[in-house]
C-alpha positions as CSV (number, residue, x, y, z in Angstrom):
1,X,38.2,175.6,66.2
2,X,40.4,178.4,66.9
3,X,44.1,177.5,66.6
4,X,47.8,178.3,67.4
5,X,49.1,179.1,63.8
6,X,52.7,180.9,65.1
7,X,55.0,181.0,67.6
8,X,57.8,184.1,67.9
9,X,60.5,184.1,70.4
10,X,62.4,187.5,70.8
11,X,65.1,189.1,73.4
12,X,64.3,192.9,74.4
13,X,67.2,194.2,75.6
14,X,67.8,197.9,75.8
15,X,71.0,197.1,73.6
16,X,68.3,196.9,70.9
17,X,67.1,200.2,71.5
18,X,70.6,201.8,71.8
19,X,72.7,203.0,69.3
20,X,76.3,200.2,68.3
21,X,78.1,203.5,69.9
22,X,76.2,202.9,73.0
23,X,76.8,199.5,74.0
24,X,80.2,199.6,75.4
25,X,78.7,202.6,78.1
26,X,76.6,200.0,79.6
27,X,79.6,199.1,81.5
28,X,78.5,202.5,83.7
29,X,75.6,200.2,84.7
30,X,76.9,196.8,84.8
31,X,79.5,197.7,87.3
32,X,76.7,198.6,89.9
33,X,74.5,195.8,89.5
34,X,74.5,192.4,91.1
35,X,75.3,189.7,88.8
36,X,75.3,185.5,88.9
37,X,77.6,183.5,86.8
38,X,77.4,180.8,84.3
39,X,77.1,178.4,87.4
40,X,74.7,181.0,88.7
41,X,76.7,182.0,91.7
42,X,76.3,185.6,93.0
43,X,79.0,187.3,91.3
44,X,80.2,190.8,91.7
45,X,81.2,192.9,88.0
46,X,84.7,192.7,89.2
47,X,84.6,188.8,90.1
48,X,83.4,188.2,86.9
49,X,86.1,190.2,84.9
50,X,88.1,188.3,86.6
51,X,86.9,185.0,85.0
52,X,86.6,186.6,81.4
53,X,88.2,184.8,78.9
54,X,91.5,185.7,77.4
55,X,89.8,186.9,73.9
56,X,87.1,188.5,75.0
57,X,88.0,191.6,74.5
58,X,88.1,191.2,70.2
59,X,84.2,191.0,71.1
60,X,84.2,194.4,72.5
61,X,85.3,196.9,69.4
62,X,83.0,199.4,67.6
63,X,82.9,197.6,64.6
64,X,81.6,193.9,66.2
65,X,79.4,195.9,68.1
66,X,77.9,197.6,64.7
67,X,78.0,194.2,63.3
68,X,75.9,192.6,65.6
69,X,73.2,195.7,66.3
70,X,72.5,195.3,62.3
71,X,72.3,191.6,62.6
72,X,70.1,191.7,65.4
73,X,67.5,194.7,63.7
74,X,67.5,193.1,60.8
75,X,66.0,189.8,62.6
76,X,63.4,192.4,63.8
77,X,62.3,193.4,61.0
78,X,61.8,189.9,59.6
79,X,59.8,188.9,62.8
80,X,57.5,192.1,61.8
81,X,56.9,191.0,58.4
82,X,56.2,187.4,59.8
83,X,53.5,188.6,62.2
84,X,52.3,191.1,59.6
85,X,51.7,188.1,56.9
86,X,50.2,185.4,59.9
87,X,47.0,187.2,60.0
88,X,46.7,186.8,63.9
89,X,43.3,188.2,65.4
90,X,45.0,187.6,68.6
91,X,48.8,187.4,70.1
92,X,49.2,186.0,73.1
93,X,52.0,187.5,75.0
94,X,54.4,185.9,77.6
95,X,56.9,188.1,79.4
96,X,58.0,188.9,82.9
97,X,57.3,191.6,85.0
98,X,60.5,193.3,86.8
99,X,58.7,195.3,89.8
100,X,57.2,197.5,87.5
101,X,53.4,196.8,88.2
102,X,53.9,193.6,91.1
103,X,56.2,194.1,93.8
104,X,57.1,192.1,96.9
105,X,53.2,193.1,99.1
106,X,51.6,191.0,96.0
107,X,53.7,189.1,93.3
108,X,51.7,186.4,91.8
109,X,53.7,183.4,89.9
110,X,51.4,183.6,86.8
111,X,49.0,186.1,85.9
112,X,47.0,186.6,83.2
113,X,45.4,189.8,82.2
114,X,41.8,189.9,80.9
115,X,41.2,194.0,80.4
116,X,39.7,195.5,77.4
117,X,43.0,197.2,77.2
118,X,46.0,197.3,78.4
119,X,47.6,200.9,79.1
120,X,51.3,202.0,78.0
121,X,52.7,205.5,79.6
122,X,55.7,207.5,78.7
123,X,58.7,206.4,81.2
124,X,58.5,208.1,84.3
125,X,61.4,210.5,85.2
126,X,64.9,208.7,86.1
127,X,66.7,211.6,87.3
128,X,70.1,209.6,88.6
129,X,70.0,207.3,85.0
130,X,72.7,208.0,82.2
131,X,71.0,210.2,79.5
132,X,71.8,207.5,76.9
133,X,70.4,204.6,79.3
134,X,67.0,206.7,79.5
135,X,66.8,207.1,76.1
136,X,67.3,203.2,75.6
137,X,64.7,202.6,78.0
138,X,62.1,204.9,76.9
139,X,61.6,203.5,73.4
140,X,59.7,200.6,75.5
141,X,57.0,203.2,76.1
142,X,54.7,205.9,74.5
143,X,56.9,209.0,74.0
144,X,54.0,211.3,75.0
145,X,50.9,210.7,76.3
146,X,49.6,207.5,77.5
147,X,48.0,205.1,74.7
148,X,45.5,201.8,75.8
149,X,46.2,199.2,73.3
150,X,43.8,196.8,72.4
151,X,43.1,193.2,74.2
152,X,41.4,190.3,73.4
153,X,39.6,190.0,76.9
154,X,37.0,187.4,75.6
155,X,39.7,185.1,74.7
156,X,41.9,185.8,78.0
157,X,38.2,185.1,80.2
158,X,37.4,181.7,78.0
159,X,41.8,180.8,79.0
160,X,40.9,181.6,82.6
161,X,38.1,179.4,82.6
162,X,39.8,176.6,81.1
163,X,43.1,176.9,82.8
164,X,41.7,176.3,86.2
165,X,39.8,173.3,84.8
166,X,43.2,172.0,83.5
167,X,44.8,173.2,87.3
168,X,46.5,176.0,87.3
169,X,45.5,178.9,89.7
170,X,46.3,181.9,88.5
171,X,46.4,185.2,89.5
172,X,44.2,188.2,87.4
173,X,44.0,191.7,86.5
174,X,41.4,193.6,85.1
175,X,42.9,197.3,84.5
176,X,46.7,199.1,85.8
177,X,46.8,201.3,88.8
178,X,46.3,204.6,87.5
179,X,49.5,206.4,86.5
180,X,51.4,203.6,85.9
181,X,51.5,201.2,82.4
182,X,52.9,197.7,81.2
183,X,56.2,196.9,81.7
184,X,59.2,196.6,79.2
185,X,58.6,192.8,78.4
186,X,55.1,194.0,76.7
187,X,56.3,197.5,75.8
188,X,58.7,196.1,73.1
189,X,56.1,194.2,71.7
190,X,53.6,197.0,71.1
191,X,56.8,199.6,70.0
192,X,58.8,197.5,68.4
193,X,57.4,194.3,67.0
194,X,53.4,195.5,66.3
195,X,54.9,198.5,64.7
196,X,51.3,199.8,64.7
197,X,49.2,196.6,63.7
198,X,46.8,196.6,65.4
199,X,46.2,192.9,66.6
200,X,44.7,192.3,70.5
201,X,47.1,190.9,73.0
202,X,46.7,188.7,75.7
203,X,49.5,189.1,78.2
204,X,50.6,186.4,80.8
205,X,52.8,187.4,83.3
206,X,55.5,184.8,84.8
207,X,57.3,186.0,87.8
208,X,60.8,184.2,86.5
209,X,62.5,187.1,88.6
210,X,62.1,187.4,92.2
211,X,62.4,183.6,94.4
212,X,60.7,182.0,95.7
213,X,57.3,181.2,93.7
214,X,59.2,181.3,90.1
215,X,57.4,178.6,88.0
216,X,59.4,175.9,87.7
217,X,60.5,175.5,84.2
218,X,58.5,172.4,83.9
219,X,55.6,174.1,85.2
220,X,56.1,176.4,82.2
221,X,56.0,174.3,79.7
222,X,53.0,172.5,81.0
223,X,51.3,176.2,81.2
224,X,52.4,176.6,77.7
225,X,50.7,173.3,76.3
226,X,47.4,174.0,78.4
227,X,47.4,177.0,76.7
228,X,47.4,175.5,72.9
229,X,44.5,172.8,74.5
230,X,42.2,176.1,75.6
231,X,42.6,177.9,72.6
232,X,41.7,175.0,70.3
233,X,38.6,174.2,72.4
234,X,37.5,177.9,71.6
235,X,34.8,177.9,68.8
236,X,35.3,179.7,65.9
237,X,38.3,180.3,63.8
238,X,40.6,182.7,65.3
239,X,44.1,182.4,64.3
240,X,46.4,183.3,67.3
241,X,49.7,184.1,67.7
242,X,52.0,183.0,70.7
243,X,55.4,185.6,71.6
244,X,57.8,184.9,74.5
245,X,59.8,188.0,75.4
246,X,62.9,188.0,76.7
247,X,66.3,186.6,77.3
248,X,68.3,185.0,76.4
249,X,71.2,184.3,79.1
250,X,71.8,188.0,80.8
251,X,73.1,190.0,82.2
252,X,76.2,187.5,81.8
253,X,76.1,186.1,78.7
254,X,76.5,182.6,78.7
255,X,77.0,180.3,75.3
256,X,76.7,176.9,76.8
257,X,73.5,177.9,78.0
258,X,71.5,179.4,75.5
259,X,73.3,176.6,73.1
260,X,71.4,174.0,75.0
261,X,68.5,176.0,75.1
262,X,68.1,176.3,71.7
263,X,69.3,172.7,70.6
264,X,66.1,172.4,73.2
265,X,63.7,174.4,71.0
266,X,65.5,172.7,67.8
267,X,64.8,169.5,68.8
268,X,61.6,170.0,70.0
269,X,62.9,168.6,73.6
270,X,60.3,169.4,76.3
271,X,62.3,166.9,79.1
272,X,65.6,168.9,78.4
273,X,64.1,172.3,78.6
274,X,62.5,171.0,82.1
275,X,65.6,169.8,83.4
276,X,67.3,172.9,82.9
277,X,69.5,174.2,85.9
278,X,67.1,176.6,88.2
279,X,69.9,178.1,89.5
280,X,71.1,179.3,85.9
281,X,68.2,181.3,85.2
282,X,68.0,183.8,87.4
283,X,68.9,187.7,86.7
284,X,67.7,188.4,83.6
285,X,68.5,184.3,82.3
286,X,65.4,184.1,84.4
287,X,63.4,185.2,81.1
288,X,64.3,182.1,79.5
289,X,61.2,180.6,81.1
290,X,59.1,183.0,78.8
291,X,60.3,180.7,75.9
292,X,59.7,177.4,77.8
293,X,56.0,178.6,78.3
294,X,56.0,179.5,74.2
295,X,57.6,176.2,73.6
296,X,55.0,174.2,74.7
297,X,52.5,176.1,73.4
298,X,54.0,175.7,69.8
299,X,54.9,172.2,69.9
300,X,52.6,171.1,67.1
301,X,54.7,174.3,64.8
302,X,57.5,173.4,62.8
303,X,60.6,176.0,63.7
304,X,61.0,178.1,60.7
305,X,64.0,179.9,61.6
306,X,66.3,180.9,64.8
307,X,69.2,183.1,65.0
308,X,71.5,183.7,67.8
309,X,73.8,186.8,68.4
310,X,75.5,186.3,71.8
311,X,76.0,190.5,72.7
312,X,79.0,191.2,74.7
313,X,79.4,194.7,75.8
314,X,81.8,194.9,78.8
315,X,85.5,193.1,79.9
316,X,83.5,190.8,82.5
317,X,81.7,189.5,79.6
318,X,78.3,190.8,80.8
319,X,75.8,191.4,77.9
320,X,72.8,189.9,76.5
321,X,72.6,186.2,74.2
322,X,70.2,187.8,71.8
323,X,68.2,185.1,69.6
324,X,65.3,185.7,67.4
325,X,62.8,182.6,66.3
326,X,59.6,181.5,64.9
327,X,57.4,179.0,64.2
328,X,54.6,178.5,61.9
């Protein structure tokens, strides 16, 4: 039977794509955005510099900011080599989509993509973004020209199939409106993490952004485990791969929270990770569900290693808890 044989877990911030002397501009950004707090309160940036703590600010220097970009690469490149050496013939991808391909006239809750390819396109023109932010945000895309990158549609059609047997409903796709591409949550995959192997993907989309049909984080663990029972009744031997992109707790970073989250995953805890707080992960904490969904689909893995970098960049304490895992 074909089989789960890995299970990677990996933040995509644009931090990761910026250069250490970068990070303390996103403040140019962070001060025009909504945000939530740790409660998950709507919060503006000035509210929430407010209720920074006292030290922050030894967080927030050139050198902890170099520190922590090199500790956070260097986890990338391990996560490269330990896709490279699993063999996958297929990697299942779960990430969220922000509005870049569903929008508010037809945003599904889960989707799941069975095209022969899926298409990436070089960013489209942000005339009113920071030159350094649009240079963060195009290495998520094809510099270029547009490139279609390989899926595994037989396997997505055969998930499909079973899925619904097992009760969920879910929402397809077949191709990408012309012009446009996948989003950033599968555009750091293929730039960053494939680096050019050239394994199929099978991308899921949760809608963990925009209320009100977010999947419940119980519902996304549940999807995750169906997912491991579909693949294993495929026949044949295919070894697939399982990656959750995203999070951790942003754009306010919260410790606490991506603490419990990962004693969670440590402990191999599927009640705690479905009791945690709705109202925590929204904003970009909202991605945290992409590792819930991974975590149930991995459950019968042993956790082989996970890292955790929590990322300050500005005084309000806004920034990304970066964390890097895997299971084999």
């Amino acid at each position: 039977m074909a089989q789960i044989v890995l299970g990677i877990g990996t933040s995509h911030t644009p931090m990761l794509n910026a250069p250490a002397s970068d990070w303390g501009r996103f403040i140019e950004l962070d001060r025009l955005r909504p945000h939530r707090d740790k409660a998950g309160m709507p919060m503006s940036y000035a509210q929430l510099e407010k209720l920074a703590p006292a030290d922050l600010p030894a967080q927030l220097t050139p050198e902890v900011f170099a520190r922590k970009l090199q500790q956070a690469l260097a986890h990338m490149e391990r996560l490269v080599a330990v896709v490279r050496n699993a063999r996958l013939d297929t990697l299942i991808v779960v990430g969220d989509d922000q509005k870049e391909l569903y929008h508010d006239d037809n945003m599904p809750s889960i989707l799941l993509y069975r095209g022969a390819t899926i298409r990436n396109v070089p960013m489209h023109p942000r005339p009113n973004s920071p030159e350094w932010s649009r240079n963060a945000s195009s290495r998520y895309y094809e510099r270029e020209t547009p490139r279609d990158y390989a899926c595994d549609a037989a396997l997505a059609n055969h998930l499909l199939t079973d899925l619904l047997e097992q009760g969920f409903d879910l929402a397809t796709a077949d191709h990408i409106v012309e012009g446009h591409g996948e989003g950033h949550a599968f555009g750091f995959v293929h730039n960053r993490l494939l680096a050019g192997q050239g394994i199929p993907v099978v991308p899921f989309f949760l809608n963990t952004y925009f209320p009100p049909n977010q999947p419940t984080p119980g519902r996304c663990y549940k999807l995750g485990q169906a997912i491991r029972a579909a693949v294993e009744r495929l026949p044949g031997d295919k070894r697939v791969g399982v990656l959750a992109s995203g999070g951790l707790s942003h754009f306010t970073v919260d410790e606490d929270l991506d603490g419990r989250v990962i004693r969670a995953l440590q402990a191999k805890d599927a009640a705690a990770l479905a009791a945690l707080p709705r109202e925590q992960l929204e904003s970009g904490s909202s991605e945290i569900r992409n590792w819930i969904c991974m975590a149930g689909a991995v459950e019968h893995l042993a956790l082989r290693t996970i890292d955790y970098i929590p990322a300050y960049r500005t005084p309000a304490g806004t920034g990304t808890g970066l964390c890097f895992a895997d299971w084999s």
